[in-house]
C-alpha positions as a LaTeX table, in Angstrom:
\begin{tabular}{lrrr}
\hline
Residue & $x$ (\AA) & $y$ (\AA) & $z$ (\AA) \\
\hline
Unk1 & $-46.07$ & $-8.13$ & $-4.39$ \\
Unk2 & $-43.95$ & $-5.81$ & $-6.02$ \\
Unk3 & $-43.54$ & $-6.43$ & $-9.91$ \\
Unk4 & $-40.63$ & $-4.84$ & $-10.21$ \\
Unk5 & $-37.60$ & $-6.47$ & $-8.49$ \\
Unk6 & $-34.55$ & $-4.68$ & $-8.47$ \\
Unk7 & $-31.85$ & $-4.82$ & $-6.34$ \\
Unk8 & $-30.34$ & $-2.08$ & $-3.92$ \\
Unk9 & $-26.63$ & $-1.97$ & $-3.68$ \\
Unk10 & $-25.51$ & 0.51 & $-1.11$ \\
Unk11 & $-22.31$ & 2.46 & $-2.17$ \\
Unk12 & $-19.99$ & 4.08 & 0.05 \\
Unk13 & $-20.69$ & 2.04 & 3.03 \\
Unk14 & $-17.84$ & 1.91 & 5.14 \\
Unk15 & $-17.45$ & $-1.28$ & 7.67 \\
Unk16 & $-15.23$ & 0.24 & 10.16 \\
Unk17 & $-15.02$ & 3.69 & 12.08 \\
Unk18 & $-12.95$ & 6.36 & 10.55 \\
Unk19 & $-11.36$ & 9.01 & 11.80 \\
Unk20 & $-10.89$ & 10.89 & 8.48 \\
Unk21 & $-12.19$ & 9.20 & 4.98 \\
Unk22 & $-9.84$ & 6.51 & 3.94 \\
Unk23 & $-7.91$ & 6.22 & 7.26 \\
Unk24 & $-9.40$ & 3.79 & 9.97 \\
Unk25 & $-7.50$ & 2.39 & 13.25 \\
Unk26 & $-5.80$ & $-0.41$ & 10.54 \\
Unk27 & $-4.32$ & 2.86 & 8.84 \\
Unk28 & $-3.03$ & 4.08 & 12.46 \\
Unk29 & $-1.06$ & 0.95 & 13.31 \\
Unk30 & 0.39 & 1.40 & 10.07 \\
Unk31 & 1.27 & 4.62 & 10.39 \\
Unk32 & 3.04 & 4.33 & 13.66 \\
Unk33 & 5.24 & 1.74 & 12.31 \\
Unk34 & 5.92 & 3.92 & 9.65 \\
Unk35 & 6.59 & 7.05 & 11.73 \\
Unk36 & 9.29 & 4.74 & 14.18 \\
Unk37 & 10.99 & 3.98 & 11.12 \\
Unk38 & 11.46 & 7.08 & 10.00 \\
Unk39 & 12.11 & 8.58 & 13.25 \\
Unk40 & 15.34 & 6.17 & 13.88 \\
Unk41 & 16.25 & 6.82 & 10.28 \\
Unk42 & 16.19 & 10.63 & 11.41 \\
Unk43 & 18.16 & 9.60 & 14.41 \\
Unk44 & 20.94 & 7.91 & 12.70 \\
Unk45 & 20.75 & 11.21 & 10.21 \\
Unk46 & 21.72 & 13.26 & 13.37 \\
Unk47 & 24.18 & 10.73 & 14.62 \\
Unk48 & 25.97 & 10.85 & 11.91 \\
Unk49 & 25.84 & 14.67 & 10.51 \\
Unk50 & 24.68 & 16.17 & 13.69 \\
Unk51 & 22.40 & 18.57 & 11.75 \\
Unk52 & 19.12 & 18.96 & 13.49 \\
Unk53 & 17.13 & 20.61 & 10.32 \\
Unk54 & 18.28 & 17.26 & 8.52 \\
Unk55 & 16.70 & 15.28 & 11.07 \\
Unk56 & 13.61 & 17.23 & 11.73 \\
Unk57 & 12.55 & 17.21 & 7.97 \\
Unk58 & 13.18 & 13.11 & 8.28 \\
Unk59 & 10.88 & 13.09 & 11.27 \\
Unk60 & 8.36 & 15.14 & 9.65 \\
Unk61 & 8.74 & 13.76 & 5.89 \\
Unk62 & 8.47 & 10.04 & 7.83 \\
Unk63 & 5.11 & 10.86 & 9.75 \\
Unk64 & 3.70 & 12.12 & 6.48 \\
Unk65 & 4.91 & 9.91 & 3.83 \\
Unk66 & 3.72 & 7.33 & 6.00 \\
Unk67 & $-0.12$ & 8.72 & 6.41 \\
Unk68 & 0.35 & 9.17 & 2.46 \\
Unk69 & 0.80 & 5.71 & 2.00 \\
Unk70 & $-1.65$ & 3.96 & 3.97 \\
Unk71 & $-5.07$ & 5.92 & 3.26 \\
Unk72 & $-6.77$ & 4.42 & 1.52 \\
Unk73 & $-8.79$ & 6.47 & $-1.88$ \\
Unk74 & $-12.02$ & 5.85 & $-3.15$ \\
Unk75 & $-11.13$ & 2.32 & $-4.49$ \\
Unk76 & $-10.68$ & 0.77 & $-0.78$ \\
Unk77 & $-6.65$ & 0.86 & $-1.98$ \\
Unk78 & $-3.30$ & 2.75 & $-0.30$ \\
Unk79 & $-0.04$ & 2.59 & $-1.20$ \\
Unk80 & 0.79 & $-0.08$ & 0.71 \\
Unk81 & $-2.09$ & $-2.72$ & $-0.87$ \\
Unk82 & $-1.00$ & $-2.13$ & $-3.56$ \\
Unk83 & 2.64 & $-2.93$ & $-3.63$ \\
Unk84 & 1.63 & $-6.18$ & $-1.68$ \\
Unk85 & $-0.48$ & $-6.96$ & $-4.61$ \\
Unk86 & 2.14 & $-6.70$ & $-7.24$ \\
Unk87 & 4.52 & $-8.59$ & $-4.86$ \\
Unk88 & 2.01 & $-11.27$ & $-4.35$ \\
Unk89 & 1.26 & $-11.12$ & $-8.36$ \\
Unk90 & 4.72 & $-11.58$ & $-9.53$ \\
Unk91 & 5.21 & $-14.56$ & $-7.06$ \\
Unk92 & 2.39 & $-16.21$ & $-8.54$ \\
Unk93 & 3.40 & $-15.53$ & $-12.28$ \\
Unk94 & 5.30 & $-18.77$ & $-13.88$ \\
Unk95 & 7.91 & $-18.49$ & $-16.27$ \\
Unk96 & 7.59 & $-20.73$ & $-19.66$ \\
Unk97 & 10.56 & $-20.96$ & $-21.37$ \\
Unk98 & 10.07 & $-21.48$ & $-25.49$ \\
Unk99 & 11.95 & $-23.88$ & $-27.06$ \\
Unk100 & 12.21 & $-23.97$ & $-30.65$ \\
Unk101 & 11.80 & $-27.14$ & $-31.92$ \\
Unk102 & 11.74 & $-28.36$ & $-36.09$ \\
Unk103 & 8.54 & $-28.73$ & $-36.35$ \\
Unk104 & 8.04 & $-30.52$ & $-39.59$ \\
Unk105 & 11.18 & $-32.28$ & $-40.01$ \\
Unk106 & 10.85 & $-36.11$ & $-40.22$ \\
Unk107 & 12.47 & $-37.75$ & $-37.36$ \\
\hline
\end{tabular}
């Protein structure tokens, strides 16, 4: 029997496939909803301005702000996580109003 029991923790294990580090098929779906939004946000550009380099840099700035945000860096967190963890934190915060009272007067 081995005297000396210490425990193995594995770091860097990922649990799902990734196509690049920190951007998995979760990251993907995200990023397409992402990219639609910014491409009809690009299309309404145009609509209304009717200048194509306008709506080309949406298009492109949309695809890649929205990659930015969901890959995920060497804490398991994106962009997106996080934000839904302060939203979720500042739900779940209560608010305690002081009231000054007189303390040691003698009712």
């Amino acid at each position: 029997m081995n005297e000396n029991n210490t425990l193995y923790i594995p770091m860097g294990v990922k649990t799902e496939n990734e196509f690049f580090p920190g951007f998995g098929r979760k990251e993907l779906l995200q990023t397409f909803v992402g990219s639609a939004a910014g491409i009809i946000l690009s299309l309404l550009v145009w609509s209304v301005t009717g200048s194509v380099p306008y709506a080309m840099i949406g298009v492109l700035a949309g695809i890649a702000g929205s990659v930015m945000m969901t890959r995920k860096d060497m804490n398991n967190m994106s962009v997106v996580i996080q934000v839904v963890n302060m939203l979720r934190f500042s739900k779940s915060q209560k608010y305690y109003p002081y009231v000054y009272l007189k303390e040691w007067e003698v009712y």
